[in-house]
Backbone as XML, in Angstrom:
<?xml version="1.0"?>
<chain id="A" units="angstrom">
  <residue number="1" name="UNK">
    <atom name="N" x="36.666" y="204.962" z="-139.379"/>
    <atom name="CA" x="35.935" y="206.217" z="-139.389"/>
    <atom name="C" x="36.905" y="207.376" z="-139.155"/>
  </residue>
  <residue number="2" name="UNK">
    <atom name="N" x="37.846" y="207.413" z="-140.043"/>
    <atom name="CA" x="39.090" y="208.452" z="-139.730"/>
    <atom name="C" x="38.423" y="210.146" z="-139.871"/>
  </residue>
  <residue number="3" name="UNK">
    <atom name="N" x="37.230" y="210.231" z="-140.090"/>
    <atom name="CA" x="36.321" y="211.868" z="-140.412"/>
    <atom name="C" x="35.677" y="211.603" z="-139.043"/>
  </residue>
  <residue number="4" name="UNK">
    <atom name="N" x="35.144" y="210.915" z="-138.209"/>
    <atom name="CA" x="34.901" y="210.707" z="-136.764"/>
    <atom name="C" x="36.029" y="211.230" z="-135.834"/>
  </residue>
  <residue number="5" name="UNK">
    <atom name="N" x="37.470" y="209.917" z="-136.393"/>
    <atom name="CA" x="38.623" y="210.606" z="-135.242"/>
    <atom name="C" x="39.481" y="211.977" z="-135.630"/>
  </residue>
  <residue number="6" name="UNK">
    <atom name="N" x="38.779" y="212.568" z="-136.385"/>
    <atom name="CA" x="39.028" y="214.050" z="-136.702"/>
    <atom name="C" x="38.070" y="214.918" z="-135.863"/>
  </residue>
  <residue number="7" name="UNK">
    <atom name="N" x="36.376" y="214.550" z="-135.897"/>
    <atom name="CA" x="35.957" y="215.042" z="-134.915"/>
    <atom name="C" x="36.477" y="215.097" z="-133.481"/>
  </residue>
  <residue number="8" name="UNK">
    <atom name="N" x="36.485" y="214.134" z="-132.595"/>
    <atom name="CA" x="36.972" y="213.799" z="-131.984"/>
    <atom name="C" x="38.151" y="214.827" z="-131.270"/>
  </residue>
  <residue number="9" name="UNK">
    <atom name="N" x="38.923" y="214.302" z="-131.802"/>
    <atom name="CA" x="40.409" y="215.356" z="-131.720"/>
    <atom name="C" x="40.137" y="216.949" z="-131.726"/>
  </residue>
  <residue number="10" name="UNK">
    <atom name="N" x="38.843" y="217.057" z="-131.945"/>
    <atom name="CA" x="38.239" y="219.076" z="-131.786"/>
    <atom name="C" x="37.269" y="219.234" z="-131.065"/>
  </residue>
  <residue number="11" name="UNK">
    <atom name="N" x="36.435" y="217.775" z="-130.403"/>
    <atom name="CA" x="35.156" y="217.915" z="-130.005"/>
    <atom name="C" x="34.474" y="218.702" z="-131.137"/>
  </residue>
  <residue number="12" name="UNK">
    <atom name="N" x="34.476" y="218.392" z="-132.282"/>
    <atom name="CA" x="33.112" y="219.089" z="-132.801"/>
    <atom name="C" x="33.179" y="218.259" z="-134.290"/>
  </residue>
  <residue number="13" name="UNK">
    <atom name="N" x="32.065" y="218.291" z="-134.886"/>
    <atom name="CA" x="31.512" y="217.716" z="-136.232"/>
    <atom name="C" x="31.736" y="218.820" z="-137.015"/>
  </residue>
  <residue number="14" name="UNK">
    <atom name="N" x="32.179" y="220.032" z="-136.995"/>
    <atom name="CA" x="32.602" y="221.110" z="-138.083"/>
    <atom name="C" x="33.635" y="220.371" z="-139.077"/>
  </residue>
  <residue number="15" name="UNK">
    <atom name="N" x="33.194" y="220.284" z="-140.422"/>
    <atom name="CA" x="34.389" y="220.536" z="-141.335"/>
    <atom name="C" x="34.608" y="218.587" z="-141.640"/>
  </residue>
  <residue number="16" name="UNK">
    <atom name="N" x="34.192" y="217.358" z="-140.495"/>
    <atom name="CA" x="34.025" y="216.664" z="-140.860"/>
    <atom name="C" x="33.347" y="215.841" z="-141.611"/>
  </residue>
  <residue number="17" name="UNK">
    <atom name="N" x="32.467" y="216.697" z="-142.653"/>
    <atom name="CA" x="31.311" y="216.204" z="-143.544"/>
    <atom name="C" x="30.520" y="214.691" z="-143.072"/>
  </residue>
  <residue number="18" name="UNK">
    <atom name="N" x="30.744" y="214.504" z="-142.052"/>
    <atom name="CA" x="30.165" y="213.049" z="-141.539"/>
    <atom name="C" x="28.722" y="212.758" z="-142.007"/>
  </residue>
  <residue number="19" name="UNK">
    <atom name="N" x="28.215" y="213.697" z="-142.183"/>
    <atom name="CA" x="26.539" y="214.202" z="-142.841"/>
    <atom name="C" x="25.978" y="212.977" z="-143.823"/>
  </residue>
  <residue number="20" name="UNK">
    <atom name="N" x="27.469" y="213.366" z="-145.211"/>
    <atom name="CA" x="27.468" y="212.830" z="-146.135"/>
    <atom name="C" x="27.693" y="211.001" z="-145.750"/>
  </residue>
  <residue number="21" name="UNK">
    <atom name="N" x="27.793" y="210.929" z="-145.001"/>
    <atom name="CA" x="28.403" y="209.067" z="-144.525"/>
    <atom name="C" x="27.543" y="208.480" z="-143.241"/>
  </residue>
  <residue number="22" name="UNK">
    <atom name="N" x="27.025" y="209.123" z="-142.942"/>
    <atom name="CA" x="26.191" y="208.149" z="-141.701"/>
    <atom name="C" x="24.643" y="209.212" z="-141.775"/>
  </residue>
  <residue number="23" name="UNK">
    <atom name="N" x="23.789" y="208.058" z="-141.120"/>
    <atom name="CA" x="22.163" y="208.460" z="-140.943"/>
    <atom name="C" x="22.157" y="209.284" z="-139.907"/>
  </residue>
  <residue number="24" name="UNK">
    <atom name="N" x="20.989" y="210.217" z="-140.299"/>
    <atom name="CA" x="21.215" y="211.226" z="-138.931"/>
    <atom name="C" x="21.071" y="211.123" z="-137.891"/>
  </residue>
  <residue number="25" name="UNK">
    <atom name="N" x="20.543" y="209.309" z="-137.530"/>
    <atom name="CA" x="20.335" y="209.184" z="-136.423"/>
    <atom name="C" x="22.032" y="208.721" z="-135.422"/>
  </residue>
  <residue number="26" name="UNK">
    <atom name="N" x="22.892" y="208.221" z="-136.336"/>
    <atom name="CA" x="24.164" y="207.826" z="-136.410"/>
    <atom name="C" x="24.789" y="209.217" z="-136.157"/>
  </residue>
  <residue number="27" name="UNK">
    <atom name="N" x="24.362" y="209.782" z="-136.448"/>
    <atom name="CA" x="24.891" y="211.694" z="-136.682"/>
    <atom name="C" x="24.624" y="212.539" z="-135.688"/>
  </residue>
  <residue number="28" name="UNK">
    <atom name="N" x="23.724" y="212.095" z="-134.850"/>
    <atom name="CA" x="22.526" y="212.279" z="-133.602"/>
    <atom name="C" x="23.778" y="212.129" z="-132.618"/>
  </residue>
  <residue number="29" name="UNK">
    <atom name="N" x="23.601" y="210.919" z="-132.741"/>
    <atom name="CA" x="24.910" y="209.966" z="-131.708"/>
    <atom name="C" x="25.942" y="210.741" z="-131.549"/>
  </residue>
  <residue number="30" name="UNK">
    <atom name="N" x="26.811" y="210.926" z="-132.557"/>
    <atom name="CA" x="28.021" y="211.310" z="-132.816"/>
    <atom name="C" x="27.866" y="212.738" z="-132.374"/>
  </residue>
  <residue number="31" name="UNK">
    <atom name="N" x="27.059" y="213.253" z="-132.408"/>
    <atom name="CA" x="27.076" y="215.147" z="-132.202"/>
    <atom name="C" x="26.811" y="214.803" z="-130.478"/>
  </residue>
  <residue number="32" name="UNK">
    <atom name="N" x="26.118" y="213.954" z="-130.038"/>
    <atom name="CA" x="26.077" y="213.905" z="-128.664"/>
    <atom name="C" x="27.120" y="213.590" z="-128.170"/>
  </residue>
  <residue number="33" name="UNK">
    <atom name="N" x="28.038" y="212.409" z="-128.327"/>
    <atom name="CA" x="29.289" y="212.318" z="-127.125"/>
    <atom name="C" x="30.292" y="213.153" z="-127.468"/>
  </residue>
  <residue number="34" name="UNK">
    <atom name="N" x="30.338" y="214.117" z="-128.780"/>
    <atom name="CA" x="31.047" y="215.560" z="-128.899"/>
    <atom name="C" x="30.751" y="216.457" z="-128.026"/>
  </residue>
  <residue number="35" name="UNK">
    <atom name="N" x="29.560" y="216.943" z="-127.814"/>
    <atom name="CA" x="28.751" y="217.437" z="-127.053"/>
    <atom name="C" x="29.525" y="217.745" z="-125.532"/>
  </residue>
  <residue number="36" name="UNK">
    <atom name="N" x="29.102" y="215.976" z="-125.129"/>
    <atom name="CA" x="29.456" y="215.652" z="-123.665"/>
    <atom name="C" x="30.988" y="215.914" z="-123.760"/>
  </residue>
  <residue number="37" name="UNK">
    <atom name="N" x="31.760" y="216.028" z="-124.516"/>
    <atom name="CA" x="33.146" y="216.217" z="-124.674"/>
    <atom name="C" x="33.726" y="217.524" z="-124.807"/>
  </residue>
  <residue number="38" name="UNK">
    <atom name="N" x="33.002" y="218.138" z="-125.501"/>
    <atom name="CA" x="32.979" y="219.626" z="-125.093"/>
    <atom name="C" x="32.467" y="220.366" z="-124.069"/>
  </residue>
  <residue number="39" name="UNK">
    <atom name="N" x="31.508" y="219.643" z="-123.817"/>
    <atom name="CA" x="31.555" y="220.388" z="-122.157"/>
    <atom name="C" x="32.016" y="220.057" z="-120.695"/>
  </residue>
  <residue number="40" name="UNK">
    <atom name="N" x="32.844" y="219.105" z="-120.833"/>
    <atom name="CA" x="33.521" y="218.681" z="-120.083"/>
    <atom name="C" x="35.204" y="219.456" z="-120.482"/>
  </residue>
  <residue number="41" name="UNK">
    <atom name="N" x="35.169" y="219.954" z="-121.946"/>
    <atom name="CA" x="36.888" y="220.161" z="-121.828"/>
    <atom name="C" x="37.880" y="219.476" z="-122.351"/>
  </residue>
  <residue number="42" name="UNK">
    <atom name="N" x="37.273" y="218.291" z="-123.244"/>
    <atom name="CA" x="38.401" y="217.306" z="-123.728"/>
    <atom name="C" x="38.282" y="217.238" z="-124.914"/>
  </residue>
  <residue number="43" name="UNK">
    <atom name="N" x="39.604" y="216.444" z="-125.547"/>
    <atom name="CA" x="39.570" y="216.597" z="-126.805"/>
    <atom name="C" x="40.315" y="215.030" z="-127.119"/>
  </residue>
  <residue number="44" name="UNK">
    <atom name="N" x="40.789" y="214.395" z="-127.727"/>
    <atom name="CA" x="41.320" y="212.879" z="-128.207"/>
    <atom name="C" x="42.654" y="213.152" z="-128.887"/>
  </residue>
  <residue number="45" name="UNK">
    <atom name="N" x="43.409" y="212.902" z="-128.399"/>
    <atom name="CA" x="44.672" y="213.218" z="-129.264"/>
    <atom name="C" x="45.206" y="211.656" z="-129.277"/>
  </residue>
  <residue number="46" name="UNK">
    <atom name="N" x="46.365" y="211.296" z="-130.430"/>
    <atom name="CA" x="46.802" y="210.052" z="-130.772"/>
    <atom name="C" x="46.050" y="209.459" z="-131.642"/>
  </residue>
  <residue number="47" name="UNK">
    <atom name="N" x="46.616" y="208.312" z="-131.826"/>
    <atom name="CA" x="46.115" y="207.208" z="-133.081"/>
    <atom name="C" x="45.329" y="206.011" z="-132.427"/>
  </residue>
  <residue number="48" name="UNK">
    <atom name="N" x="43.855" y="206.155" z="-133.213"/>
    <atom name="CA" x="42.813" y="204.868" z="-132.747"/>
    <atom name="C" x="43.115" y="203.592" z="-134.217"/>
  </residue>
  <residue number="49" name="UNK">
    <atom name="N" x="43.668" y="202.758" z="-133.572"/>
    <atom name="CA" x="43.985" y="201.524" z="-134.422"/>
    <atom name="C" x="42.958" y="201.322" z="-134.541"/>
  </residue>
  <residue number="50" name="UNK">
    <atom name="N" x="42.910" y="200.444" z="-135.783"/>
    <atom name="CA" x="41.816" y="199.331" z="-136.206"/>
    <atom name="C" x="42.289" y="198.398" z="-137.141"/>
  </residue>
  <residue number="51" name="UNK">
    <atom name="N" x="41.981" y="197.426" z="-136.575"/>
    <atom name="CA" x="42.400" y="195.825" z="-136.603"/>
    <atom name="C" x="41.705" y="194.344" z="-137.034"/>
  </residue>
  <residue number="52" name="UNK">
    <atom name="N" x="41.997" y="193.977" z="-138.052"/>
    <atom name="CA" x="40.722" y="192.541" z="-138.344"/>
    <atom name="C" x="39.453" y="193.364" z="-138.826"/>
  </residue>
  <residue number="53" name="UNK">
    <atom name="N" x="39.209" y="193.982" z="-139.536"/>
    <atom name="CA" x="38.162" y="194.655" z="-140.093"/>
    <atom name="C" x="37.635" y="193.412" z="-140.622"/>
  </residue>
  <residue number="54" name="UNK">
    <atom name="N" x="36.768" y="192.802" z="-140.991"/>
    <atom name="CA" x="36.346" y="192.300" z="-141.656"/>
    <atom name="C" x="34.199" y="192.186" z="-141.642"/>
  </residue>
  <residue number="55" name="UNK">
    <atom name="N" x="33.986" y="191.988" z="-143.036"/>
    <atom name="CA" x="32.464" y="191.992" z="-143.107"/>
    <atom name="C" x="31.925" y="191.027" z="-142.676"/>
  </residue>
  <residue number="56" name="UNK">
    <atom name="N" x="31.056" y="191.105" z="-141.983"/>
    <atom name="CA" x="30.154" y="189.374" z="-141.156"/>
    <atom name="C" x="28.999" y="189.445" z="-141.713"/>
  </residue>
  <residue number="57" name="UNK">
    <atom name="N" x="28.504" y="190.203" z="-142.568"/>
    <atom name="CA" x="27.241" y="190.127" z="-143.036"/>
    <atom name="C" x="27.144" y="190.625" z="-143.937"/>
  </residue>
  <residue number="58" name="UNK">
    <atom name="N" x="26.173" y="190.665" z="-145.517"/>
    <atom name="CA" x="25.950" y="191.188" z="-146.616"/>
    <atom name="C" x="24.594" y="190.384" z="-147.415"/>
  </residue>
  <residue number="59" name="UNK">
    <atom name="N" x="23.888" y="191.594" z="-147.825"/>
    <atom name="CA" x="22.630" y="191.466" z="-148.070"/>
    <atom name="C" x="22.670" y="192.574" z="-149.830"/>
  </residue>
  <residue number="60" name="UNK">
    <atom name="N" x="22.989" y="191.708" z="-150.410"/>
    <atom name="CA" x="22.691" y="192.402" z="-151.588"/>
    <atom name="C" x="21.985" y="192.306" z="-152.604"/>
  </residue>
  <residue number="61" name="UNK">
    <atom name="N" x="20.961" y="191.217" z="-151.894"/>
    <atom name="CA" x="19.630" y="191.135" z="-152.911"/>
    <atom name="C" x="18.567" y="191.561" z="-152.192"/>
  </residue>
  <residue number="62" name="UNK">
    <atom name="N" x="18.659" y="192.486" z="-151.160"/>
    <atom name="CA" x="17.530" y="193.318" z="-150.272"/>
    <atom name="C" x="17.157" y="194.569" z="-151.372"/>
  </residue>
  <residue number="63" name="UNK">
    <atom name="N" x="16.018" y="195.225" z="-151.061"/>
    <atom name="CA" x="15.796" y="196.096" z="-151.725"/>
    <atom name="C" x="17.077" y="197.513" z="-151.430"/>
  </residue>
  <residue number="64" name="UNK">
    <atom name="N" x="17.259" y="197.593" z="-150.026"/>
    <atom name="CA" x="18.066" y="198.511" z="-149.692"/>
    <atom name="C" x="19.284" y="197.427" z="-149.516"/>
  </residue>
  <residue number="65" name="UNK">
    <atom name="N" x="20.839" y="197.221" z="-149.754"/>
    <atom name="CA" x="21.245" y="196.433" z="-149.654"/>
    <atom name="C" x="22.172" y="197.096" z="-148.199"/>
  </residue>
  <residue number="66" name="UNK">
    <atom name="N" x="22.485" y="196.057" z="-147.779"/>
    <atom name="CA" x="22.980" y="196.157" z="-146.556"/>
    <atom name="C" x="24.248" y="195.357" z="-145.885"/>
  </residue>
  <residue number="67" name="UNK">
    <atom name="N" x="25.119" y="196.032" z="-145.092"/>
    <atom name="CA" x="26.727" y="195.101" z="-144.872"/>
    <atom name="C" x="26.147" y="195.338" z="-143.209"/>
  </residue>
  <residue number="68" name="UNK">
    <atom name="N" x="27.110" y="194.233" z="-142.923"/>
    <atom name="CA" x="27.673" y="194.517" z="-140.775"/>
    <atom name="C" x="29.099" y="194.504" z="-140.974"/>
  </residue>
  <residue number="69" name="UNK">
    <atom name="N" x="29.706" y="195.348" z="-139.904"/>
    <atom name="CA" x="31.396" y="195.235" z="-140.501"/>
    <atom name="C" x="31.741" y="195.151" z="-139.205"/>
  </residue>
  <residue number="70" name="UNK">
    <atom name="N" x="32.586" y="194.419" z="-138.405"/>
    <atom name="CA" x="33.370" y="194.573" z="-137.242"/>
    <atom name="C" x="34.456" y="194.893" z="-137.336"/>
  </residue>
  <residue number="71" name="UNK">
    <atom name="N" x="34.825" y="195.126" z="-136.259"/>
    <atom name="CA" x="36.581" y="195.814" z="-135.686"/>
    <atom name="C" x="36.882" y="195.187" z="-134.958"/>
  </residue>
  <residue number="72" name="UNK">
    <atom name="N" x="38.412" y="195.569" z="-134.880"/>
    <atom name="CA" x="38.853" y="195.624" z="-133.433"/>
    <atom name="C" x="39.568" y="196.849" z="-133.051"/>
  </residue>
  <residue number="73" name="UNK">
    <atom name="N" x="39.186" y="197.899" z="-132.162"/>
    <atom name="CA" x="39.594" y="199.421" z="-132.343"/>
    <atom name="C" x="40.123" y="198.956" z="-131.208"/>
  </residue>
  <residue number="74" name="UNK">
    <atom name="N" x="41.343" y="199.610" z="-131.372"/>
    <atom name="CA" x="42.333" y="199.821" z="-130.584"/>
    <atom name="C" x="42.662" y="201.080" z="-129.972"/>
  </residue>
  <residue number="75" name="UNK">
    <atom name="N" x="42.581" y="201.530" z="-128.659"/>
    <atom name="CA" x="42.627" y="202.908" z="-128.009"/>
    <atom name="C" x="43.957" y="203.206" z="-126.960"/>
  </residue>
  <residue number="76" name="UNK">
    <atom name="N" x="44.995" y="202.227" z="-127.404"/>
    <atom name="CA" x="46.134" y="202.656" z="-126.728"/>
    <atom name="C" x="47.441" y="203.551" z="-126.607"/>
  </residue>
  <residue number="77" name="UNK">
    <atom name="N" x="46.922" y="204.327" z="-128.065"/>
    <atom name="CA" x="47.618" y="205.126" z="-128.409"/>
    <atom name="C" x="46.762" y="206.334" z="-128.025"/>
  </residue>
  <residue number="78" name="UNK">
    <atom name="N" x="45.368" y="206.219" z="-127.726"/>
    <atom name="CA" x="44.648" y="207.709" z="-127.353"/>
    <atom name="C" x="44.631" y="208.157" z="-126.426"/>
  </residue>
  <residue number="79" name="UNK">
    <atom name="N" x="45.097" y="209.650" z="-126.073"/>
    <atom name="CA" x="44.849" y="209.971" z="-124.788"/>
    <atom name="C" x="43.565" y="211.288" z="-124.556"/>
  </residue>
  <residue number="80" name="UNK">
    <atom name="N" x="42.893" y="211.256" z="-123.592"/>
    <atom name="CA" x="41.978" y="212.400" z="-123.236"/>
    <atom name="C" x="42.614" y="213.132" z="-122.528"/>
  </residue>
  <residue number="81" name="UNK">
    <atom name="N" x="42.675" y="214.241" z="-123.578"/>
    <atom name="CA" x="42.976" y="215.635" z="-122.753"/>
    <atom name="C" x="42.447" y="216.585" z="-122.581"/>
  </residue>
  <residue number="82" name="UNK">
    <atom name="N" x="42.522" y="217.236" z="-121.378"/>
    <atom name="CA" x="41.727" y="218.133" z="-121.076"/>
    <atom name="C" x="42.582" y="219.142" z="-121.377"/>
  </residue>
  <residue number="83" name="UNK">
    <atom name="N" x="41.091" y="220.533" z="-121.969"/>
    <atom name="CA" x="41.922" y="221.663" z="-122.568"/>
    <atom name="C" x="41.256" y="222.812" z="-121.284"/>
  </residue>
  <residue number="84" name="UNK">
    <atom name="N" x="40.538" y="222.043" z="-120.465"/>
    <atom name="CA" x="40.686" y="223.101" z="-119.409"/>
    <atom name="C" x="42.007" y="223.169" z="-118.273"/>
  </residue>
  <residue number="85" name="UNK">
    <atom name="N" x="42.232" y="222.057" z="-117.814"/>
    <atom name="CA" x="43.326" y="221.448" z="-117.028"/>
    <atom name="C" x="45.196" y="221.645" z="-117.853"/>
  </residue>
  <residue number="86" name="UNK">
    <atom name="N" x="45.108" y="221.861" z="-118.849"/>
    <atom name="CA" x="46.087" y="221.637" z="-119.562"/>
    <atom name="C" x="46.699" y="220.127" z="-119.682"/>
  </residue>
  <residue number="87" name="UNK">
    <atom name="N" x="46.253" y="218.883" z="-119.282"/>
    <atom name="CA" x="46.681" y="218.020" z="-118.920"/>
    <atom name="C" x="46.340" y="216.912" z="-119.751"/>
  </residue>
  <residue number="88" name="UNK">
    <atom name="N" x="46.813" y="215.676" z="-119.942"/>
    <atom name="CA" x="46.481" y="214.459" z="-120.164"/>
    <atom name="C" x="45.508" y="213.826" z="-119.111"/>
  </residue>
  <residue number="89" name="UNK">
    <atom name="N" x="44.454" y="212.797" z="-119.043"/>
    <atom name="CA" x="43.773" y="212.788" z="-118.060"/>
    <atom name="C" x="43.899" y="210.939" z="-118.170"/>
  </residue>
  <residue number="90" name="UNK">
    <atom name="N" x="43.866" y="210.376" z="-116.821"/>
    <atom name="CA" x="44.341" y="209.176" z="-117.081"/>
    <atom name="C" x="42.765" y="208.402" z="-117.400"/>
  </residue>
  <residue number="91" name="UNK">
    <atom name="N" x="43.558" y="207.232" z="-117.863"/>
    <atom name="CA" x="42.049" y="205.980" z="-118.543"/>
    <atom name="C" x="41.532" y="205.557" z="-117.483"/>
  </residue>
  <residue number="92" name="UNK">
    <atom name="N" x="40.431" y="205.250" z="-117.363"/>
    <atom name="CA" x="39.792" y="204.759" z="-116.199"/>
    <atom name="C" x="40.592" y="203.533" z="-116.586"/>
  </residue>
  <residue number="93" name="UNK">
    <atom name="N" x="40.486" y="202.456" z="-115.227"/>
    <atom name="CA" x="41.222" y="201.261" z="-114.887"/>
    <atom name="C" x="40.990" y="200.239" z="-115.842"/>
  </residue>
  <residue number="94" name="UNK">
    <atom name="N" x="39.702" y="200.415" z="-115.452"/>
    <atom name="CA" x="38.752" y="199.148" z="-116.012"/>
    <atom name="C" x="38.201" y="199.221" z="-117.863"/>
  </residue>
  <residue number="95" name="UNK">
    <atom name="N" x="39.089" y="200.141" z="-118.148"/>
    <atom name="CA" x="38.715" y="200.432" z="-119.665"/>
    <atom name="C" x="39.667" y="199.326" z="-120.898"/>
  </residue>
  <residue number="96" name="UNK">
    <atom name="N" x="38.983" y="198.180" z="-121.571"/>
    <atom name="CA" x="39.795" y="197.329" z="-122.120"/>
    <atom name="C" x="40.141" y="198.544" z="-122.836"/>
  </residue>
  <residue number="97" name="UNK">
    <atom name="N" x="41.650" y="198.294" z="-123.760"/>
    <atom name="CA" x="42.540" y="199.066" z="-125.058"/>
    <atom name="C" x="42.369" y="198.654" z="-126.182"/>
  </residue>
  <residue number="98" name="UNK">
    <atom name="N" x="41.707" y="197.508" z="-126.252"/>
    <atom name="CA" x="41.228" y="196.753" z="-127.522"/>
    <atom name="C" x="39.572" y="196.538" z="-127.642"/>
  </residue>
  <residue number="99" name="UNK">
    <atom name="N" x="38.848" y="196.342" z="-128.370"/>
    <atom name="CA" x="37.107" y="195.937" z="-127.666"/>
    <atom name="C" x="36.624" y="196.014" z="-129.540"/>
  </residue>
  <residue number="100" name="UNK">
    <atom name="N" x="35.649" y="195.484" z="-129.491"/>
    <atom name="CA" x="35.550" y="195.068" z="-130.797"/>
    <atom name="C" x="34.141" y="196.338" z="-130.920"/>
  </residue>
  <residue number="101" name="UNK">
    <atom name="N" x="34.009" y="196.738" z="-132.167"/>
    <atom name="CA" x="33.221" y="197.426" z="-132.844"/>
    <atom name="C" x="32.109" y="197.182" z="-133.898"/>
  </residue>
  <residue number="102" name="UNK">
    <atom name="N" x="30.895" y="197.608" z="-133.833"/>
    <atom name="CA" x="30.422" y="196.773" z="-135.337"/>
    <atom name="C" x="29.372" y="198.043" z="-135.793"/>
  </residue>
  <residue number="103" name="UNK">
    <atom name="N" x="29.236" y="197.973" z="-137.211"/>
    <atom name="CA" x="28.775" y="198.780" z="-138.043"/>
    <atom name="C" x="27.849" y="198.141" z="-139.159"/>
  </residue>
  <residue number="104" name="UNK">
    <atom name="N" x="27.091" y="198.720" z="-138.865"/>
    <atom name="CA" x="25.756" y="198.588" z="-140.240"/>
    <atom name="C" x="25.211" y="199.417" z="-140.971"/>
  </residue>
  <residue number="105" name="UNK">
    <atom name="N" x="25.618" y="199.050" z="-142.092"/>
    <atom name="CA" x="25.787" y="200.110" z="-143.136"/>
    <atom name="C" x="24.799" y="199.926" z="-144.663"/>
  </residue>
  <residue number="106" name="UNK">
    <atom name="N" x="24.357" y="200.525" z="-144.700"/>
    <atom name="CA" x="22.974" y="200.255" z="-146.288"/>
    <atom name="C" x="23.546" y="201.122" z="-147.515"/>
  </residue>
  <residue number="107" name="UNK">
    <atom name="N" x="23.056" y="200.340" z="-148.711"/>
    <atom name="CA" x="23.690" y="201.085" z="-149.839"/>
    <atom name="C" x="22.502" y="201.682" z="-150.436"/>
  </residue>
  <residue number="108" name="UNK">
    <atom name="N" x="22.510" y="203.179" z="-150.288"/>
    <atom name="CA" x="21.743" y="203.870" z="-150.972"/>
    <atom name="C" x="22.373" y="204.991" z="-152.339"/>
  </residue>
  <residue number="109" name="UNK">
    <atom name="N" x="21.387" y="205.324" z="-152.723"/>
    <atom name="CA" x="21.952" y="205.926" z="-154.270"/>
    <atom name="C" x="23.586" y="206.698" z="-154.135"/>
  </residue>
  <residue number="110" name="UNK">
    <atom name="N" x="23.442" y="207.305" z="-153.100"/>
    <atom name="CA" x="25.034" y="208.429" z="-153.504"/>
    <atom name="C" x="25.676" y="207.318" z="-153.157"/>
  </residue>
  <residue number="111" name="UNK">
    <atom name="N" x="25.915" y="206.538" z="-152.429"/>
    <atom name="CA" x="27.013" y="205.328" z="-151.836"/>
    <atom name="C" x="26.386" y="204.715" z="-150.337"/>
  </residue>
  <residue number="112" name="UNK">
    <atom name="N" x="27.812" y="204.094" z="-149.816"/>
    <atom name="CA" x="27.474" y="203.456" z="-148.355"/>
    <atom name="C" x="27.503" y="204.220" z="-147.451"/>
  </residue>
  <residue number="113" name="UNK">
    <atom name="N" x="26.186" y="203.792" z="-146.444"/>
    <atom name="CA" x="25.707" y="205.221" z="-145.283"/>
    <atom name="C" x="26.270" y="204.134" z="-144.055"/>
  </residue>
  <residue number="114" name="UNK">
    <atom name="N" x="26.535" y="204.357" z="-143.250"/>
    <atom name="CA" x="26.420" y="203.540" z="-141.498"/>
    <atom name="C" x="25.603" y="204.260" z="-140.773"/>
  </residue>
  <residue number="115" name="UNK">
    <atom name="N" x="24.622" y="203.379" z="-140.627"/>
    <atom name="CA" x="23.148" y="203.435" z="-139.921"/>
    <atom name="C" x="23.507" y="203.060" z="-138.750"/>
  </residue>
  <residue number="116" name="UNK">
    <atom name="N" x="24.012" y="202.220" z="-138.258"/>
    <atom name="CA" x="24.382" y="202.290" z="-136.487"/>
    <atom name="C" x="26.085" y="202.214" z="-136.593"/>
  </residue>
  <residue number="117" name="UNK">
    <atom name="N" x="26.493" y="202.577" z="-135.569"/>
    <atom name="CA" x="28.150" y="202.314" z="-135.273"/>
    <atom name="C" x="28.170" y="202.123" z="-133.253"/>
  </residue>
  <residue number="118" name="UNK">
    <atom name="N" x="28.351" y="200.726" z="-133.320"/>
    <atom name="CA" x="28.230" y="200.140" z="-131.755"/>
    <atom name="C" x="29.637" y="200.002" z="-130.743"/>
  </residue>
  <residue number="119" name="UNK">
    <atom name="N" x="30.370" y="200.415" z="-130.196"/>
    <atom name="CA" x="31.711" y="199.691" z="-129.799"/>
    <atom name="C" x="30.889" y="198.899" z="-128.416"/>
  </residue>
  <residue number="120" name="UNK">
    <atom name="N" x="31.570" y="197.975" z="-128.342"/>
    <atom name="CA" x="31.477" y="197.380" z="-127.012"/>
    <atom name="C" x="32.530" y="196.769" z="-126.507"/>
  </residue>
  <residue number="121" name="UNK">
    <atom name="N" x="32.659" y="197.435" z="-125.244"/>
    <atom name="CA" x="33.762" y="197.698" z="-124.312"/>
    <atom name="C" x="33.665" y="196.246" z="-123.805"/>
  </residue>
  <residue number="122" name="UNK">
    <atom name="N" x="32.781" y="195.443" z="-123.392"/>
    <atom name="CA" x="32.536" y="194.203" z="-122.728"/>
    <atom name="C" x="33.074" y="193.124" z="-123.758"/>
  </residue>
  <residue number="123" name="UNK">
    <atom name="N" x="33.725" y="193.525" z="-125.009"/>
    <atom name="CA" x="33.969" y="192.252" z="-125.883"/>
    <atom name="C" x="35.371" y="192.846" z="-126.239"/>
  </residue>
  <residue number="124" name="UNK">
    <atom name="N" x="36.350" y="192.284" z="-125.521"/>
    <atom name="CA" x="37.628" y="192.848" z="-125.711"/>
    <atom name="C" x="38.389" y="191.864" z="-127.488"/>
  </residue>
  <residue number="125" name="UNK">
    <atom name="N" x="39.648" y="191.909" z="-127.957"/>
    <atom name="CA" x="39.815" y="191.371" z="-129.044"/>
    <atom name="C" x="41.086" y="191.678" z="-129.138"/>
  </residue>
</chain>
């Protein structure tokens, strides 16, 4: 989701057309932990790996056809910085650097949308 880690890196969904690629409820999501990120002061700088992509699911004789895609996102190159503090702000302890991701995504007329995007921190990889 390299139009995500562009958000990200500004706290804001301006200019990342994400609109066009995920459901608005996916879009919902995403404008919220920007949100919480902008008002706290931070922004994501560095490179979020991703690793072992591969599809675990596909449904293409559904009426709406539909994929699941996992990761393994890698966050050891990212740091949170705060643009009030001027500072780098350290990772909480207990935060794995690796944790697997999964995405479900439906094919509708313009192309492929991602209807949910999940990371979970509890499934390291």
């Amino acid at each position: 989701m390299d139009r995500a880690d562009e958000g990200f890196r500004k706290a804001g969904a301006k200019g990342t057309d994400l609109e066009r690629y995920v459901t608005a409820e996916a879009l919902g999501q995403f404008r919220n932990d920007l949100d919480r990120m902008k008002a706290a002061g931070t922004v994501v700088r560095g490179d979020l790996a991703h690793d072992d992509t591969e599809v675990t699911a596909l449904d293409m004789d559904a009426k709406t056809p539909s994929a699941t895609v996992q990761d393994c996102m890698g966050i050891s190159k990212w740091q949170t910085y705060s643009t009030k503090e001027g500072q780098v702000l350290p990772m909480p302890s207990a935060q794995p650097t690796r944790y697997v991701a999964t995405a479900t995504a439906e094919k509708w007329e313009d192309g492929w949308i991602i209807t949910t995007f999940t990371p979970d921190g509890a499934q390291t990889c």
